[in-house]
C-alpha positions as CSV (number, residue, x, y, z in Angstrom):
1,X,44.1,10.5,-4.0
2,X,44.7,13.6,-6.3
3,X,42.5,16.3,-6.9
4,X,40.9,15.2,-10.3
5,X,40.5,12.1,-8.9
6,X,38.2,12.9,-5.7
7,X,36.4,15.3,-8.2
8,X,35.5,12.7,-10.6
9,X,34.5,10.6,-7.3
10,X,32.0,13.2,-6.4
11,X,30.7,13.4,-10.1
12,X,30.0,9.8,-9.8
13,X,28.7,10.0,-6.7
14,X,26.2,12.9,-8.3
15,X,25.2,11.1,-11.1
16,X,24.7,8.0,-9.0
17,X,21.9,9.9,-6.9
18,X,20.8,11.5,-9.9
19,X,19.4,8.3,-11.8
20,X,18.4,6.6,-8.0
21,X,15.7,9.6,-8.2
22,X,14.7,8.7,-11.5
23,X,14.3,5.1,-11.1
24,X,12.4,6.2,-7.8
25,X,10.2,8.4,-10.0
26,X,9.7,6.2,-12.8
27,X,8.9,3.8,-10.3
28,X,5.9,6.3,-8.8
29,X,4.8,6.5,-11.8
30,X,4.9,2.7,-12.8
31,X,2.8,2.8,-9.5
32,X,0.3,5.1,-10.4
33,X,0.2,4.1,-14.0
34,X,-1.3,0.3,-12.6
35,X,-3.7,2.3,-10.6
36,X,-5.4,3.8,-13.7
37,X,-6.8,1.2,-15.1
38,X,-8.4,-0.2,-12.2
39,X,-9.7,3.4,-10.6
40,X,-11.0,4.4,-14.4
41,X,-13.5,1.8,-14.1
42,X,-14.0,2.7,-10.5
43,X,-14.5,6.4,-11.0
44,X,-16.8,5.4,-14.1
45,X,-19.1,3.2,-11.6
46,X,-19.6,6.6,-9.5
47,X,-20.8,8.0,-12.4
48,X,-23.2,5.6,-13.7
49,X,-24.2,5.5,-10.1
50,X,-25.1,9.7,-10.1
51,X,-26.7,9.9,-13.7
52,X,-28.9,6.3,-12.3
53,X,-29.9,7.9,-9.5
54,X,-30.5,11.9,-11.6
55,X,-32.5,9.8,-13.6
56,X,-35.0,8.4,-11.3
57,X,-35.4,12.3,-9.3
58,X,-36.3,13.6,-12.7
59,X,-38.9,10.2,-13.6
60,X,-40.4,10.8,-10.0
61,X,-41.7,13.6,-8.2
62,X,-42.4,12.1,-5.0
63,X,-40.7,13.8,-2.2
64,X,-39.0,10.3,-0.3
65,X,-37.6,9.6,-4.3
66,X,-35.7,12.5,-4.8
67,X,-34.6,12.2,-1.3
68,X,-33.0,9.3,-1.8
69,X,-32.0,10.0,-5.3
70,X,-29.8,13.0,-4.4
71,X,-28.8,11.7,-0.9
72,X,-27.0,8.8,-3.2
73,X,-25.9,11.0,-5.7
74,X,-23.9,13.3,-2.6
75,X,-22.8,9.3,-1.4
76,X,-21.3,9.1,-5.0
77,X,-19.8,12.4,-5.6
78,X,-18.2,12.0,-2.1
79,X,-16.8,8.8,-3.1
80,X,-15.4,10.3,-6.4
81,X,-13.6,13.0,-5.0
82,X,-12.1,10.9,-2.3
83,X,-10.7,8.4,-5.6
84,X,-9.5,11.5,-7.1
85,X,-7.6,13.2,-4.0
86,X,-6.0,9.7,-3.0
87,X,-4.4,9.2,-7.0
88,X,-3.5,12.9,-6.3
89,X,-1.8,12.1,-3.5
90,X,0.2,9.1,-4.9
91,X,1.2,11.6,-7.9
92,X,2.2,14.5,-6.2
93,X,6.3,14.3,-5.7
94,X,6.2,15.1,-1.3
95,X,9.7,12.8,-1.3
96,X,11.0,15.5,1.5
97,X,7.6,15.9,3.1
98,X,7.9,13.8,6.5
99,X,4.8,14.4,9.1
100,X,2.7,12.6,12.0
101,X,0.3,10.6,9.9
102,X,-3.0,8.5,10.8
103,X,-1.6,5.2,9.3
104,X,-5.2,3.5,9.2
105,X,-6.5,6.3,7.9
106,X,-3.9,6.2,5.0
107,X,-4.5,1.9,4.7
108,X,-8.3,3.1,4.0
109,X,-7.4,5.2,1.5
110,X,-5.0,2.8,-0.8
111,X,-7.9,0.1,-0.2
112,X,-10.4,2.6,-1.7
113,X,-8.3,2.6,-5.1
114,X,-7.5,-1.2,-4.9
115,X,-11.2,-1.9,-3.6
116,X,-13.2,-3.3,-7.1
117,X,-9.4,-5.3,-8.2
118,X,-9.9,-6.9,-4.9
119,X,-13.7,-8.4,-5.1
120,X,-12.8,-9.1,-8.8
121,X,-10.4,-11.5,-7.9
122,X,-12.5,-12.8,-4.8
123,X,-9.9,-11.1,-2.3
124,X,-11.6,-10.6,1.4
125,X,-9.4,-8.0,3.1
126,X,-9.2,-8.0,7.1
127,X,-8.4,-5.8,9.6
128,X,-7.1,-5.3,12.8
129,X,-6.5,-2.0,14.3
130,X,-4.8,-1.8,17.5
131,X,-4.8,2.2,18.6
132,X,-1.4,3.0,17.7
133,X,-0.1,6.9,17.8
134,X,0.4,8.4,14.5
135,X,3.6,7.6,12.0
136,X,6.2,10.0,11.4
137,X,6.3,8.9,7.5
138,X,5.7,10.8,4.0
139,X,2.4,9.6,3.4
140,X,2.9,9.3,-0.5
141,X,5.6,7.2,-0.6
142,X,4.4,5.0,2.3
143,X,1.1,4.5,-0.2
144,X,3.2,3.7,-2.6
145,X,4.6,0.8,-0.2
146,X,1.0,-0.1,0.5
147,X,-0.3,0.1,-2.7
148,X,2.8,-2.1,-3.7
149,X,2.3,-4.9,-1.4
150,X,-1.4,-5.0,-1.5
151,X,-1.2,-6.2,-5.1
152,X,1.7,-8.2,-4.2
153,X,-0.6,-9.9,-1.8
154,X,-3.5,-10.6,-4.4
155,X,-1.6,-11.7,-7.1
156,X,-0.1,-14.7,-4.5
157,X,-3.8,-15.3,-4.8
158,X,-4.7,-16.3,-8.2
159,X,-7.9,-18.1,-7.1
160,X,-9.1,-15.5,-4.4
161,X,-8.2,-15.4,-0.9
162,X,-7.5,-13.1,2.3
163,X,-5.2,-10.1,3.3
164,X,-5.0,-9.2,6.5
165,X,-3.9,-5.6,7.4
166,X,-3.0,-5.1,11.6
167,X,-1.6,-2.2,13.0
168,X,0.1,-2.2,16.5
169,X,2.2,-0.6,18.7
170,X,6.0,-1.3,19.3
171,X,6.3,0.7,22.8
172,X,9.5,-0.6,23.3
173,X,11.0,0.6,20.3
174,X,8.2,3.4,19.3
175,X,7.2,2.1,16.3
176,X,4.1,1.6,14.1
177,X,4.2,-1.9,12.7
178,X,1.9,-2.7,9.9
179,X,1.6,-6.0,8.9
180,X,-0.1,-7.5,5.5
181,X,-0.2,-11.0,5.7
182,X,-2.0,-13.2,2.5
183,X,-3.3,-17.0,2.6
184,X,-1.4,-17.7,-0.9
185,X,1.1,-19.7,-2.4
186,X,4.0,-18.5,0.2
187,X,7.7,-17.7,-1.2
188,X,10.1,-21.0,-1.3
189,X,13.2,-20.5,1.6
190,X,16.0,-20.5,-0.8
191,X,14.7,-17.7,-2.8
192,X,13.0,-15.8,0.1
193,X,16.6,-13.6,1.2
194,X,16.9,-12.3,-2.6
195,X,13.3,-10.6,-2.9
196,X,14.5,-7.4,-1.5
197,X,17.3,-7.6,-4.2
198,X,17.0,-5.0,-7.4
199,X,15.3,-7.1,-10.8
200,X,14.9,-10.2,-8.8
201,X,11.1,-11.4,-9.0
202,X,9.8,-14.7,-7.5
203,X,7.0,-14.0,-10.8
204,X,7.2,-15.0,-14.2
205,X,6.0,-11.6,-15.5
206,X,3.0,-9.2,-15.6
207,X,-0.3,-10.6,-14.8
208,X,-3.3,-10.2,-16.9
209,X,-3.4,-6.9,-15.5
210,X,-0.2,-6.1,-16.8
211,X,1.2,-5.9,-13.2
212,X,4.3,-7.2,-11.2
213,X,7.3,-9.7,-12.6
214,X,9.7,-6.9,-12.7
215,X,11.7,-7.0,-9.8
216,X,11.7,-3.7,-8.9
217,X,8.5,-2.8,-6.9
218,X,10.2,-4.9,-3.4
219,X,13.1,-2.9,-3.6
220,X,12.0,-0.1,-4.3
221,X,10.0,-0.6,-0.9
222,X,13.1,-1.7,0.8
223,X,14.6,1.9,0.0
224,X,11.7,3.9,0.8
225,X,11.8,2.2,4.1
226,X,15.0,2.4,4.6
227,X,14.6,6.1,4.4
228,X,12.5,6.5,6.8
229,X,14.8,5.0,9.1
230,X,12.1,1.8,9.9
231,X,12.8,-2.1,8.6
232,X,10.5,-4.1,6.2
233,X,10.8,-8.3,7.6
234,X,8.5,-10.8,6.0
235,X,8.2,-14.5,6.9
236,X,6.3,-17.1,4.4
237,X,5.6,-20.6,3.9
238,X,4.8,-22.1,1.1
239,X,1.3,-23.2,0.7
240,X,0.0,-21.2,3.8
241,X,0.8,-17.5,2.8
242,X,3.5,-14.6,3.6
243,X,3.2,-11.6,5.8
244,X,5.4,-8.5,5.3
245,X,5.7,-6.2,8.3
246,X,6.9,-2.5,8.2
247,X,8.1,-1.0,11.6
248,X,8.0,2.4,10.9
249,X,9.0,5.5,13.5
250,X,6.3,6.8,15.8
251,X,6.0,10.0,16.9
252,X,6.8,9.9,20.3
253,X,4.0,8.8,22.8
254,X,4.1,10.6,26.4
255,X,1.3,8.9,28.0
256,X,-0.1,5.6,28.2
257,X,-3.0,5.3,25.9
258,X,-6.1,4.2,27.1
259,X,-8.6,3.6,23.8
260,X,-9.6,0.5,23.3
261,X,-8.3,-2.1,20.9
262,X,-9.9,-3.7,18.0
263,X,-11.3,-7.1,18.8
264,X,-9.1,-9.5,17.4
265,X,-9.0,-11.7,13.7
266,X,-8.0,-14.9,13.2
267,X,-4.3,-14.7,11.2
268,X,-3.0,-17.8,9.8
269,X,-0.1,-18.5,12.0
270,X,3.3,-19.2,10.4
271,X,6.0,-19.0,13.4
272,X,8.0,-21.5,11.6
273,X,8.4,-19.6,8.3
274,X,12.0,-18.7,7.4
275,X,12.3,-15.0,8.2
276,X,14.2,-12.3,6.2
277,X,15.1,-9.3,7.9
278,X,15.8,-5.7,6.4
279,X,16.9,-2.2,8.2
């Protein structure tokens, strides 16, 4: 190959990346751009909450009422700012920014900004926390991923349902497996091994939320995965629900642990779903 030609290559080859960190960009932004709508009426409950509750220490001047009107109003403000830091965090562009995180810690936090879409549809969530070490992940992206397949897993739930989040240990292969698993409509077998494929949606288009039917959000969690060096597998059946499952790198356990595990919930089973394996 001549000279000009391996250049050109390499110019390709730039420009290539170059628009793969747009689309991943645009696609954080999509992200974040869905989480507006439902967090602004969230954020605007915490304050109708705090001027309620100024309100009735300024009416009464009885010592237990202002108690409890500005012990609630430091619950509400605490609340806000948590809202705020976690849409921060999604945000903020930390691509590079790999680090031992508390993945239950970080499931709390995208449920805290999907928390009022959820009872508004009639969506229970679940969990099941085994005590796993901490994952070796960029926290904002692997939100993103969360965030991503927690309204995945409501909108297979037009008419309400349940997610179940569980977290465990892979010793064997030291890895944090997170699993979100839904009771909803399920994905059909034949188109289950495309899902993971770039503008290939299972969805007829955006919800009345304006959310999903694009194609994009899966794969987009396929690559973020995929850079992590962990695998994304999910198993469905129609009429019974789907469960995605991320194994993601742990940082390295030297001991056994010895904390307890959560007690356990009831998970639909599906062990004869077709299965679709990625990384």
């Amino acid at each position: 190959m001549s000279q000009a030609a391996c250049e050109s290559c390499e110019t390709l080859r730039q420009q290539v990346k170059m628009l793969k960190d747009q689309l991943a960009q645009a696609q954080k932004m999509a992200a974040l751009g869905e989480l507006l709508s439902t967090t602004t009426h969230e954020f605007n409950n915490v304050l109708m909450s705090v001027g309620g509750y100024a309100k009735m220490g300024l009416r009464h001047k009885d010592e237990p009422t202002r108690h409890k009107s500005f012990t609630k109003i430091l619950a509400a403000s605490d609340r806000a700012a948590k809202i705020c830091k976690n849409i921060l965090g999604v945000a903020r562009n930390r691509s590079g920014d790999f680090e031992p995180t508390d993945m239950a810690q970080l499931i709390d936090d995208a449920m805290l900004l999907l928390e009022r879409e959820m009872r508004k549809y009639r969506v229970s969530v679940e969990r099941q926390f085994a005590d796993v070490p901490e994952a070796m992940v960029s926290s904002s992206q692997i939100q993103q991923v969360l965030i991503n397949m927690l309204v995945n897993a409501r909108q297979a739930m037009p008419n309400g349902g349940t997610v179940f989040i569980k977290l465990a240990y892979d010793r064997e292969n030291n890895t944090v497996d997170l699993t979100i698993r839904d009771t909803g409509e399920g994905i059909p077998a034949d188109k289950l091994p495309r899902i993971f494929d770039s503008f290939y949606s299972t969805k007829q288009g955006p919800d009345a939320t304006g959310k999903g039917g694009t194609g994009v959000g899966l794969s987009a969690c396929r690559e973020i995965i995929e850079a992590h060096h962990g695998r994304i597998r999910v198993a469905s059946t129609v009429g019974r629900g789907t469960a995605f499952t991320l194994k993601l790198p742990a940082v390295k356990v030297e001991a056994e642990s010895t904390a307890p595990i959560a007690p356990p919930v009831s998970i639909p089973h599906a062990s004869a779903a077709p299965t679709s394996t990625v990384g």
